[in-house]
C-alpha positions in Angstrom: -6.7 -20.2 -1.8 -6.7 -22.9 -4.6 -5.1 -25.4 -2.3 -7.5 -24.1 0.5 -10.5 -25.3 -2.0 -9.2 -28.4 -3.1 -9.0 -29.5 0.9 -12.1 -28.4 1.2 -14.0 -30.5 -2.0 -12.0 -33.5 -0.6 -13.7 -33.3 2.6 -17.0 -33.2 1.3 -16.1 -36.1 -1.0 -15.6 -38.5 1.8 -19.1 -37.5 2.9 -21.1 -36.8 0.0 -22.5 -38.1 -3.3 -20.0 -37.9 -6.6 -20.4 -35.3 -9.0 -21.0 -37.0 -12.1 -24.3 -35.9 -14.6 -26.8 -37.8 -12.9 -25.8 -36.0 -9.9 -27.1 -32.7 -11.4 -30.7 -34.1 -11.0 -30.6 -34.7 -7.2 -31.2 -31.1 -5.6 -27.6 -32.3 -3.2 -27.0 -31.6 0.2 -23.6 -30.3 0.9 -22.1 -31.9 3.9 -19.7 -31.6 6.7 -18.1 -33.8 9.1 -17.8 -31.1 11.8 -20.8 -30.9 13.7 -20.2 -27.5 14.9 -20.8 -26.1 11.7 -24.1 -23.6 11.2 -26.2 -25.0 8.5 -28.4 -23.6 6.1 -31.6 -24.4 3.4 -32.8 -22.8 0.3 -34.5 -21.1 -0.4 -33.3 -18.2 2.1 -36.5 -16.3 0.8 -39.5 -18.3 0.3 -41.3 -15.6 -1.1 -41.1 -14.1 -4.7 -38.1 -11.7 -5.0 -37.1 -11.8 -8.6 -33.9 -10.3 -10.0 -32.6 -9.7 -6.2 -29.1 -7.4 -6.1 -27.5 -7.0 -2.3 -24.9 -4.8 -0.7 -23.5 -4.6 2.7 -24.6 -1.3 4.1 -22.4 1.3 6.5 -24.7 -0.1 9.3 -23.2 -3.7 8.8 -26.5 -5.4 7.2 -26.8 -7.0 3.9 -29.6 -5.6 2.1 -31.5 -7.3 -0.9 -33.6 -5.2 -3.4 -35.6 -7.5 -5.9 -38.6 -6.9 -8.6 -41.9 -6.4 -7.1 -44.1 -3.7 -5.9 -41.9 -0.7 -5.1 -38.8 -3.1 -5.1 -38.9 -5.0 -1.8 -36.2 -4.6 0.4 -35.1 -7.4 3.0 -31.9 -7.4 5.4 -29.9 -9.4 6.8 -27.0 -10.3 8.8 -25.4 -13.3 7.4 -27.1 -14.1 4.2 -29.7 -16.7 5.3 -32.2 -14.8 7.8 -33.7 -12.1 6.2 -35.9 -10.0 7.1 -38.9 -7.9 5.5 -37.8 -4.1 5.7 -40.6 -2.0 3.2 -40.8 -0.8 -0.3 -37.7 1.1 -1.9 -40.4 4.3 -2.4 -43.4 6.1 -0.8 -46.1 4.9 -3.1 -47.1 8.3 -4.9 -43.1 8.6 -5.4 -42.2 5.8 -7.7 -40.8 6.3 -11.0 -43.3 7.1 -13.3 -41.6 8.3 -16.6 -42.5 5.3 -18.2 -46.5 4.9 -17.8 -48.2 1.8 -16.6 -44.8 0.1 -16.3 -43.5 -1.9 -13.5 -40.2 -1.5 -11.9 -38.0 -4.1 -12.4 -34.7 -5.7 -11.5 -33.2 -3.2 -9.4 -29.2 -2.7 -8.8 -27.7 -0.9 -5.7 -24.6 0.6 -5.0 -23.2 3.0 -2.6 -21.5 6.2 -4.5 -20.5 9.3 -2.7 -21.9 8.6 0.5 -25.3 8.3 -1.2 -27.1 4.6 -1.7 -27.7 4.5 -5.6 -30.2 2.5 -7.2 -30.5 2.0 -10.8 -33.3 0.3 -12.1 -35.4 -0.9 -15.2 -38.6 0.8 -15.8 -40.7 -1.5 -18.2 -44.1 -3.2 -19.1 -44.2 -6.8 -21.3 -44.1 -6.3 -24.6 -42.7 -2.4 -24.4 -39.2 -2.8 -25.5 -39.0 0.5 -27.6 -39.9 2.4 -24.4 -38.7 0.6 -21.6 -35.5 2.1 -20.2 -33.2 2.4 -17.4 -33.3 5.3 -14.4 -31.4 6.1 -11.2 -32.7 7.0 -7.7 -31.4 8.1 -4.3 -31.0 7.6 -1.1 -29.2 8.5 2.8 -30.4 5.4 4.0 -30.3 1.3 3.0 -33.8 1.3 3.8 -34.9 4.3 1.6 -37.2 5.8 1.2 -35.7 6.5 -2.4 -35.8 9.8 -4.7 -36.0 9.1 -7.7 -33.7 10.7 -10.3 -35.2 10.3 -13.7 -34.6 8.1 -16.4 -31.2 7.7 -17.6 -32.4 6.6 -21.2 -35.3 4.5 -23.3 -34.6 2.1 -25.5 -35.1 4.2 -28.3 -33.2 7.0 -27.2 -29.9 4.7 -26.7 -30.4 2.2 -29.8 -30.4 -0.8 -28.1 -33.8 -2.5 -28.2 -35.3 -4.0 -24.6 -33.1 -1.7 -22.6 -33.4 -3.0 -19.0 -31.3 -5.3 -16.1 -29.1 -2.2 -15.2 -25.2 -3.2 -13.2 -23.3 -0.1 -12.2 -19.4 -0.6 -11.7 -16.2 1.2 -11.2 -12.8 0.5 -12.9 -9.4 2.9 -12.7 -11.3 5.7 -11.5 -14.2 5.3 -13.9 -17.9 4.9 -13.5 -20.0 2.6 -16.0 -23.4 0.9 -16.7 -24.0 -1.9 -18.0 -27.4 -3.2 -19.4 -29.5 -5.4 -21.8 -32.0 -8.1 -22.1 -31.7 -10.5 -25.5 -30.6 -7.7 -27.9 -27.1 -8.1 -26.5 -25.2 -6.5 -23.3 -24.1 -3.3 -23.8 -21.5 -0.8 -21.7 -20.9 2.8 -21.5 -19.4 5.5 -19.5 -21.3 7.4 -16.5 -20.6 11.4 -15.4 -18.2 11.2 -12.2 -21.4 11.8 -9.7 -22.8 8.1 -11.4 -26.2 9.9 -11.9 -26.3 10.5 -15.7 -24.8 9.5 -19.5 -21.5 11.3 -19.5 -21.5 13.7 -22.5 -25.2 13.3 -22.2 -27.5 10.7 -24.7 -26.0 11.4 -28.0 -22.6 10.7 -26.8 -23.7 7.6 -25.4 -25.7 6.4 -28.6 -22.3 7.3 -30.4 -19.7 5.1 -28.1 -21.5 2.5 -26.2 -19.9 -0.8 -26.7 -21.3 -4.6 -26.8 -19.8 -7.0 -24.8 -22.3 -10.1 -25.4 -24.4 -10.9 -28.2 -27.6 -12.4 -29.1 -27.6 -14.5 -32.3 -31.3 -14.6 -33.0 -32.1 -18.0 -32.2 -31.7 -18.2 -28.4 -33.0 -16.1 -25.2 -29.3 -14.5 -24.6 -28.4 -12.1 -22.5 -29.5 -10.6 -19.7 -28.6 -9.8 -16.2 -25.0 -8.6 -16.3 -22.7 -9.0 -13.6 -19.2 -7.9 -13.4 -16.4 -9.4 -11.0 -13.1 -8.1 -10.9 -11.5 -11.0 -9.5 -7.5 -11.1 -10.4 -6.5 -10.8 -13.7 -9.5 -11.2 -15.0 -13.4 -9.7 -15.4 -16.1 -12.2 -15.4 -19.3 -11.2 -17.1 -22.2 -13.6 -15.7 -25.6 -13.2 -17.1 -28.8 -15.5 -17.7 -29.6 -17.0 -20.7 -33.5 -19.0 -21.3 -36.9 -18.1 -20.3 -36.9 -16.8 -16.6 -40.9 -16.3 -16.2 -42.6 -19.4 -17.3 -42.8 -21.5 -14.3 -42.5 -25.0 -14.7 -41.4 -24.1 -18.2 -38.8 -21.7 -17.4 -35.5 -22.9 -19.1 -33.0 -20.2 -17.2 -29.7 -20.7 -16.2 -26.9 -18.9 -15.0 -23.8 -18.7 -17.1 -20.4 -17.0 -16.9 -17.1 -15.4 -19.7 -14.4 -13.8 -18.7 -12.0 -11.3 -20.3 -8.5 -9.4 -19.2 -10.4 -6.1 -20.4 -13.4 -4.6 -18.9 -15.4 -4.6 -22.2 -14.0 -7.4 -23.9 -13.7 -9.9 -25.2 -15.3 -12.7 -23.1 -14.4 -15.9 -23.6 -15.6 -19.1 -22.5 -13.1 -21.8 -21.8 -12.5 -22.8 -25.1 -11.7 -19.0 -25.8 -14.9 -18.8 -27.6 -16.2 -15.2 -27.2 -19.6 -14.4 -25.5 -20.2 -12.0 -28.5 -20.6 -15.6 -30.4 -23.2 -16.3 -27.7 -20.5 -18.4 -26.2 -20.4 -19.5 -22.3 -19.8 -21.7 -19.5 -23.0 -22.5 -17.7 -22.6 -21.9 -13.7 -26.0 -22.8 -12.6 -28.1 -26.0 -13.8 -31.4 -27.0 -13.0 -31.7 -29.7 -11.1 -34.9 -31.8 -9.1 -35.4 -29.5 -6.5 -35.0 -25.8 -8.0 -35.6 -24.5 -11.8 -34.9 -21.3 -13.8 -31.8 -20.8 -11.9 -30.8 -17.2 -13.0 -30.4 -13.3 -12.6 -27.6 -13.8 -9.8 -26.9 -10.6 -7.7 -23.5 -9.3 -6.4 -21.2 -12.4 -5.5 -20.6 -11.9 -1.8 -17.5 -12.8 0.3 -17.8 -14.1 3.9 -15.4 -13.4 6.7 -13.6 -16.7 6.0 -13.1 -15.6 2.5 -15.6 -17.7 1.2 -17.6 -16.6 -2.2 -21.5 -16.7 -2.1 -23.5 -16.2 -5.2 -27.5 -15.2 -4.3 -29.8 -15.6 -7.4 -33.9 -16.3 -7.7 -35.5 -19.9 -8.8 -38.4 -21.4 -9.1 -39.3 -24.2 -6.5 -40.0 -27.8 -8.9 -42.5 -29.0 -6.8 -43.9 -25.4 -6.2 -43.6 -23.0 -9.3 -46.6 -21.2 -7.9 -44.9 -19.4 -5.1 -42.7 -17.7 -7.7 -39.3 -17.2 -8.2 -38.0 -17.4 -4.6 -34.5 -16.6 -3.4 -31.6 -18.9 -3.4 -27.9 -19.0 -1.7 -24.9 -21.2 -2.6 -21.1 -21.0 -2.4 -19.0 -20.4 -5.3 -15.8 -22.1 -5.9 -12.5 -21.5 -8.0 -10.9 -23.8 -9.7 -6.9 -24.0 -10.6 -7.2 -22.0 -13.7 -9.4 -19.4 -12.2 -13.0 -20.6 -13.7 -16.2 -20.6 -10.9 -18.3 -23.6 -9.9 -20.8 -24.8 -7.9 -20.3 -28.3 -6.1 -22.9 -30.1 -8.3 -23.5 -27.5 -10.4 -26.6 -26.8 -9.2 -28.5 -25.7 -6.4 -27.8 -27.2 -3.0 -31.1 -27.7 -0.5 -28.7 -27.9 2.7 -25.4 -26.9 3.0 -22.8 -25.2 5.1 -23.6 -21.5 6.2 -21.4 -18.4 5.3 -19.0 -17.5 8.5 -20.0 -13.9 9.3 -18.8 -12.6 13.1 -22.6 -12.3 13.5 -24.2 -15.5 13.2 -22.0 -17.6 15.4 
């Protein structure tokens, strides 16, 4: 596969820009030679769909949940046409343990036969009380049950408890969760649908796998990737909500061990609010962050779907972006550019050609 990207970079060399720092400024288009090739632009969503997470469901469509009214769901086929589905809930059946809070920054998973969505439940400026449930459902499309709340912030000691991501790892179930107060981990009962050993045992042996050192806007929105010998924990550091202003990026550790330690490359640990940054800014997208599940295509390609703000448009929120993910020889992800790409070549799914 190494070899396999290496072609593949050189080819695009002969027909592109170099990728030296003023590059990062440029908003690039990835080219091709080949004019067979499907093409695509970003944003895929030009709509606000913060936080988005996406699964392919048993019905062969991606699905993409994001923040927003009763978490918007869109589908798709091959990554790049999506389509407007509904709301995750019937409106008089959204969570509600949590009042006058918004639901935010969903994650889905499919457990048991069931679609399982966990979710933050959360107002600005409520960080004691904010907290994390689960809900339910036979179908991609809901309509959702909601389960309850899994824990507040104050019930599991770790202030700001929100940005759920649900894993499995040799034959266990875990959560993992947190916005600037660290990211934590703990275990889930076998069903994925409560604390196992309930909320005191949870307080008693949940783990930090990434720190905040009190002078920067890190961590939040974990992801996990088993890929080889090694876990890689990405998450966003900066401001993600300030427009023009927003400073987020998307940045990435990796560790032998499920819970640690990360490391950057230097084999600096995340826990020292150490990281590699995957996702610049650049001129034609900002606040590059909160990347859903990295997706591969039926070429074996890796695609990494996360929200930005448009630079010449802030005002139409944080829209949706797609770009391919490479690997390089000693197993560390990159973008070509490190950025955001405005064109580029499509994913290869059976579907779209």
């Amino acid at each position: 596969m190494y070899m396999q990207n290496i072609i593949a970079l050189g080819m695009i060399s002969l027909f592109t820009w170099g990728c030296g720092n003023s590059d990062k400024q440029k908003g690039e288009t990835v080219q091709t030679p080949l004019e067979d090739k499907v093409w695509y632009s970003n944003p895929v969503i030009d709509s606000d769909n913060p936080d988005p997470t996406v699964i392919k469901a048993e019905d062969g469509y991606f699905y993409l949940y994001a923040t927003g009214g009763n978490t918007w769901i869109h589908k798709s086929k091959d990554l790049v046409h999506w389509t407007y589905v509904s709301g995750a809930y019937e409106e008089d059946k959204k969570p509600s343990w949590e009042p006058d809070a918004g639901i935010w920054a969903p994650d889905i998973n499919y457990i048991d036969g069931k679609y399982v969505m966990y979710y933050s439940l959360s107002k600005w400026g409520g960080g004691e009380n904010c907290g994390i449930g689960v809900s339910v459902s036979d179908r991609p499309e809901g309509p959702f049950t909601d389960q309850g709340k899994l824990f507040r912030s104050n019930e599991i000691g770790v202030h700001n408890s929100i940005d759920p991501f649900y894993i499995e790892d040799n034959g266990k179930k875990y959560l993992f969760w947190g916005s600037w107060y660290g990211i934590w981990g703990v275990e889930l009962s076998e069903d994925g649908l409560s604390l196992k050993g309930g909320i005191e045992n949870a307080k008693a042996t949940k783990i930090q796998v990434a720190a905040d050192t009190g002078n920067t806007n890190a961590y939040e929105g974990s992801y996990i990737l088993k890929r080889g010998d090694y876990y890689y924990l990405f998450c966003s550091t900066g401001t993600c909500c300030e427009g023009a202003n927003s400073t987020y990026q998307t940045v990435v550790c990796r560790s032998t061990n499920l819970f640690g330690p990360y490391v950057n490359k230097a084999g600096e640990k995340m826990n020292d609010n150490k990281h590699e940054v995957l996702i610049h800014k650049n001129d034609a997208f900002l606040g590059t962050g909160h990347n859903a599940e990295i997706v591969q295509d039926d070429e074996g390609k890796d695609w990494i779907i996360y929200h930005a703000y448009r630079t010449a448009d802030p005002s139409l929120g944080r829209v949706v972006l797609l770009d391919r993910v490479y690997w390089d020889d000693n197993g560390w992800p990159y973008l070509v550019g490190d950025g955001p790409v405005v064109k580029a070549e499509a994913p290869a799914f059976k579907d779209n050609k």
